[in-house]
N, C-alpha and C positions, 0 to 999 in steps of 0.2 A: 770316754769309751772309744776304743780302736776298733776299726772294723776290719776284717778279715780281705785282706787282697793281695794277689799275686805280688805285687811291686813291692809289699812289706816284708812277706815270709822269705821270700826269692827272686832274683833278680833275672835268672838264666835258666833255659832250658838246655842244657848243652848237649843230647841225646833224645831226636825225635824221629826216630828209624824203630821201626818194629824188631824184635827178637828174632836172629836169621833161624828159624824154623817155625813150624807152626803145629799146634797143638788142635789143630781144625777139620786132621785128615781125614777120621773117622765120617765125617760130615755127609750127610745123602748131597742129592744135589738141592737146589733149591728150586722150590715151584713156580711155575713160568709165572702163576699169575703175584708170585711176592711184589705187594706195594709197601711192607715195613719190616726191619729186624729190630726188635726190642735186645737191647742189651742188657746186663744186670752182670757187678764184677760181684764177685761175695767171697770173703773171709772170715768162718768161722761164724758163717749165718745159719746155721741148723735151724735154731729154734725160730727164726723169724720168716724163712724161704718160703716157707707151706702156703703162709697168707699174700705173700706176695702173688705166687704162681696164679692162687686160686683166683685174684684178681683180675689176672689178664687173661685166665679160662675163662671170666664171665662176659667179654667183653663184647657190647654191642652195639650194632649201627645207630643213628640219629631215632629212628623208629621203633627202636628197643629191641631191635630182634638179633640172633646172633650173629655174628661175623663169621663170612663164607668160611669155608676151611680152605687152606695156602694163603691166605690174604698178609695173614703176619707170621712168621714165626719168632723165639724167644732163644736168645745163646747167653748163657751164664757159663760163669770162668771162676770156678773155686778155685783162688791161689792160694798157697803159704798154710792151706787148712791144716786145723790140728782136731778138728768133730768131721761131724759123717755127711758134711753139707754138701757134696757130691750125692751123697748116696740117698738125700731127700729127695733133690733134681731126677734123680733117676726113678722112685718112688711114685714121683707126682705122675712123671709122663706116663711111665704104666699104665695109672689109672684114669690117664685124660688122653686119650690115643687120640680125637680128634687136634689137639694143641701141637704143631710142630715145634717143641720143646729140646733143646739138648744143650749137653753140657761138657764142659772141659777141665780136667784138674792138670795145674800146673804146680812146681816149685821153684820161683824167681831167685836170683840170688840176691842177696842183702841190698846192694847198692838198687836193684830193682822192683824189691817189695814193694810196691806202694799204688795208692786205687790210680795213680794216673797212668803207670804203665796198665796196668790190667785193664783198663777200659779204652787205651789205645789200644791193646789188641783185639780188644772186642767189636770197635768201632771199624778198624782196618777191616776184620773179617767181614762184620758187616757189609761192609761198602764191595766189598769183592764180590758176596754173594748174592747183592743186590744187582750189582752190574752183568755176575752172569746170565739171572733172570732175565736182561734186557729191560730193566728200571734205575733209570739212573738219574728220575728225577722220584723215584719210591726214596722215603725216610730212613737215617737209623734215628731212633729214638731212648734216651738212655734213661733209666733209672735203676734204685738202689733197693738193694735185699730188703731193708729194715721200713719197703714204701707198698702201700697199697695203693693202685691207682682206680680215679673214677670209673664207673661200668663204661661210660662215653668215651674216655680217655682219648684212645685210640683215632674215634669219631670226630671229637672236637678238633683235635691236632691235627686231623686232615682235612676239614672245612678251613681251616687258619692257612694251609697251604695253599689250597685251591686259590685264594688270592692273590698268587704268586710270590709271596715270601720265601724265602730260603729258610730259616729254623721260626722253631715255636719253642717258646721258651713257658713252662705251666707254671698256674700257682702250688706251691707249696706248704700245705695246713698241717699246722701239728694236730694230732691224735692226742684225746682225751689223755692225762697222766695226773698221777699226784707232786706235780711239779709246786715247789715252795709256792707262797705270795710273790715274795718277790722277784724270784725268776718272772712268772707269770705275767707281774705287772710289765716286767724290763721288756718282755717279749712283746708286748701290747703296743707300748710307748715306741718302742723302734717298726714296729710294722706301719704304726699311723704315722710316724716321721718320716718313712722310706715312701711313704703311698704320698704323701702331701708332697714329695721333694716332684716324684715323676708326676704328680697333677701338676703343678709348675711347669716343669719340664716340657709337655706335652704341650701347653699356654704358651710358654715362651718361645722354643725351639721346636715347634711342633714338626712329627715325622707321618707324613699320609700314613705308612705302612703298619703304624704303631700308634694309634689315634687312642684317646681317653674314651671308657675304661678300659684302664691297664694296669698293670702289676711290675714289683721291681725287682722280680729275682727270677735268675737265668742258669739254676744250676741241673747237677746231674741226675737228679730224682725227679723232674721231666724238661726235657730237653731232645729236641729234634731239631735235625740238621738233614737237606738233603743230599744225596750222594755227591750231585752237581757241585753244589760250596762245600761241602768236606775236602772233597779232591781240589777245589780251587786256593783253600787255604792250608793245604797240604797235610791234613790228618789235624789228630788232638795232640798239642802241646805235650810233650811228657815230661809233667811236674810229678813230685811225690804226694802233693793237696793242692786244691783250688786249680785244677787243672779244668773244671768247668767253664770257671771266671777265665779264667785264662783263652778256651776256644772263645768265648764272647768276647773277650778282648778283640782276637784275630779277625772273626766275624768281622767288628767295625771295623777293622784298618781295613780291611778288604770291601767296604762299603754294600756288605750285605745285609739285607734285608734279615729282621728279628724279631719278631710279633709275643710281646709281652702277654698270653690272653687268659684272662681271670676263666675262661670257659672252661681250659683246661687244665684237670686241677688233679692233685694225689695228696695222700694221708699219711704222712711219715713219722715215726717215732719220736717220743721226746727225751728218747738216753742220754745220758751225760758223758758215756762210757763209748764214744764210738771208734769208727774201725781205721781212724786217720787223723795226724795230727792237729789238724786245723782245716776245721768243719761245721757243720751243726752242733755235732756236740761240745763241738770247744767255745763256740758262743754262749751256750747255755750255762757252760761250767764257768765262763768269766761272767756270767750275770749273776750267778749263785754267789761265785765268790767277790764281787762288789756291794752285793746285798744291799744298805740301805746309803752309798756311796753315791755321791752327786755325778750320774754320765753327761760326760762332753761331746758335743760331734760338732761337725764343721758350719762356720756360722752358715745362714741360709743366706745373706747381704751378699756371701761370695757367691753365693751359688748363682744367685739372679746375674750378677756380675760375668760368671764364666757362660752361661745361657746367652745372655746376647750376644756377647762375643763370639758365642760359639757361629750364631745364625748369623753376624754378619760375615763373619771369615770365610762359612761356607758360598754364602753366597758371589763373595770375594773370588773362592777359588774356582763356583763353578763358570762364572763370567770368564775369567784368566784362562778356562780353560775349552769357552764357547768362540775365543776370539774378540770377545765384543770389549768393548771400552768400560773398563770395572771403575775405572775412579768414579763412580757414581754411589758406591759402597762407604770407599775411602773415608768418605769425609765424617763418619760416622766412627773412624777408628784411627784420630786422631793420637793416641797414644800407643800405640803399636808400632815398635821399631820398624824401620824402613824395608830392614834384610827382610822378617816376617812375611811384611806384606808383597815383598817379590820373589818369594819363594815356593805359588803355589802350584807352578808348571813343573818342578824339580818334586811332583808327587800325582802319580797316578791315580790317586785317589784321597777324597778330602779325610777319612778316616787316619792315612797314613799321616796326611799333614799338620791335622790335629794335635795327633799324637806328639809328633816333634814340636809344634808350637806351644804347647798348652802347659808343660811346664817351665817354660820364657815368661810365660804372661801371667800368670795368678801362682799363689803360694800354696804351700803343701797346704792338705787337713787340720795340720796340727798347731800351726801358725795365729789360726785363728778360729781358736770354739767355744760355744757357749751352753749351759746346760739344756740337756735332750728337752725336759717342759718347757723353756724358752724359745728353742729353736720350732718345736709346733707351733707356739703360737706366732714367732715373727712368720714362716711360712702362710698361714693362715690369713694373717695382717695380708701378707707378699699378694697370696690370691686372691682377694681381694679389691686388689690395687691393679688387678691384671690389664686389664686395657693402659691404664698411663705406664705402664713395664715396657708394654711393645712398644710404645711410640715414644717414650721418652728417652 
């Protein structure tokens, strides 16, 4: 089994500039006291928008009580629609006048149809109308038509900040469906594959900011970022899919802070049928369609392998770049071409350095994988074994 990431589907963003106009004019101004703008792109979500909205109508503090009115407001961007999914948005706020709710219908041209333009432009407006507020450490927060979020949502995502993190990245739960066995099963098996990789993860290469329990997915159905690292890593990536994975990509080059937290969490659909080439629903429809097919992922042996690596290098680069006398590292990474290891000053940040070193030193995914039931249990074996990991 192949997993879904930028590096596979596309290789280039080559157009990360907003549309020269903006479809935002109509817009009030925004309320001094805005600390979040929830975004939401939606194409041809009629039938699903209602339940979203009514979600983030409900939304309330840690003590269950509502959230002030200005605290957040909600911008959806119906592009490319061919249903009335503008004219539910308009429907809902009607009826919810406390919710500062509005919306935008656009028609992108072909080479620009796709959620990652639409949710740059959402994200960009965001970020403008947060800054006019004079919050420019308030959130935009993203998610999707087809997502309900917790009543806390909001709540939870802001206590994760207050630790000073720059984004929060939610869990992700599918909603109940009459999804095959087998889907089912495949869904199960890779959630406790991905959760046992980042418990590792977390053991070997552990990050204060992002401490166990954690969660391993950082996509657009909840994801906040604040104004501050938005503008610092220059907006959202504009892919045609996976342009979420893609700002998490940027995030780490940029060595910002990204808090995985199982606290904060939404209910997304389990369509098969979705509204972008490669997404949730295209994972689903490749587990349908392997059905009782042996899945492969990357052995875990590597993984342990690229983790220490990983924690010595850093440590390598932040020495190299304290001034201090790093060869005390070194000898620990013996196998590490020369140029690598004198190359960590020629990078402002160990994110970027990573990046260029990391496919020098270990092999793709595909190099070396072994069945998803195996790899839980070597994982498991792995943690286990966690104290002689570090030290050995």
């Amino acid at each position: 089994m192949e997993y879904a990431t930028p590096h596979r589907f596309h290789s280039a963003h080559p157009n990360n500039t907003a549309l020269p106009f903006s479809v935002w004019s109509h817009l009030p101004p925004p309320s001094p006291t805005l600390r979040a703008t929830v975004i939401i792109p939606a194409k041809d979500e009629a039938d699903s928008l209602a339940a979203t909205l009514a979600a983030l109508a409900a939304q309330t503090n840690e003590q269950g009580q509502p959230l002030p009115p200005g605290f957040f407001e909600v911008l959806v961007l119906a592009n490319n629609c061919t249903d009335h999914t503008a004219a539910v948005v308009q429907a809902f706020a009607a009826t919810h006048p406390t919710l500062a709710l509005h919306v935008a219908e656009l028609t992108l041209p072909p080479a620009e149809a796709h959620v990652g333009r639409a949710r740059r432009l959402l994200m960009d407006e965001a970020a403008y109308r947060l800054e006019l507020a004079g919050q420019p450490r308030a959130a935009i927060i993203s998610t999707d038509a087809d997502t309900r979020v917790a009543p806390d949502w909001l709540a939870a995502t802001f206590r994760e900040l207050a630790l000073g993190v720059d984004a929060v990245a939610g869990r992700i739960l599918m909603e109940e469906s009459r999804r095959t066995c087998p889907v089912r099963r495949c869904q199960l098996q890779d959630a406790t594959y991905q959760l046992l990789r980042v418990q590792l993860e977390t053991q070997l290469d552990p990050q204060p900011h992002d401490p166990w329990p954690r969660h391993h997915q950082h996509f657009g159905a909840s994801l906040a970022v604040t104004v501050a690292a938005y503008r610092q890593v220059g907006g959202l990536p504009v892919v045609p899919y996976l342009e979420d994975e893609a700002l998490y990509q940027t995030l780490l080059r940029h060595d910002l802070q990204v808090r995985h937290s199982p606290a904060v969490r939404v209910f997304t659909s389990g369509r098969q049928q979705g509204r972008v080439a490669v997404g949730l629903s295209w994972q689903l429809r490749e587990w349908a369609r392997l059905g009782q097919q042996q899945l492969l992922v990357s052995n875990p042996a590597t993984l342990v392998q690229e983790l220490k690596l990983r924690r010595q290098l850093r440590q390598h680069w932040q020495l190299a770049w304290s001034s201090e006398a790093f060869e005390q590292v070194v000898s620990g990474l013996e196998e590490v071409p020369a140029e690598l290891l004198a190359a960590p000053l020629g990078y402002a940040t160990f994110g970027a350095y990573w990046e260029w070193a990391r496919p020098q030193l270990l092999p793709s995914g595909a190099e070396d994988q072994v069945p998803l039931a195996l790899a839980i249990t070597i994982l498991r074996t792995e943690l286990a074994r966690v104290p002689a990991l570090v030290h050995g």
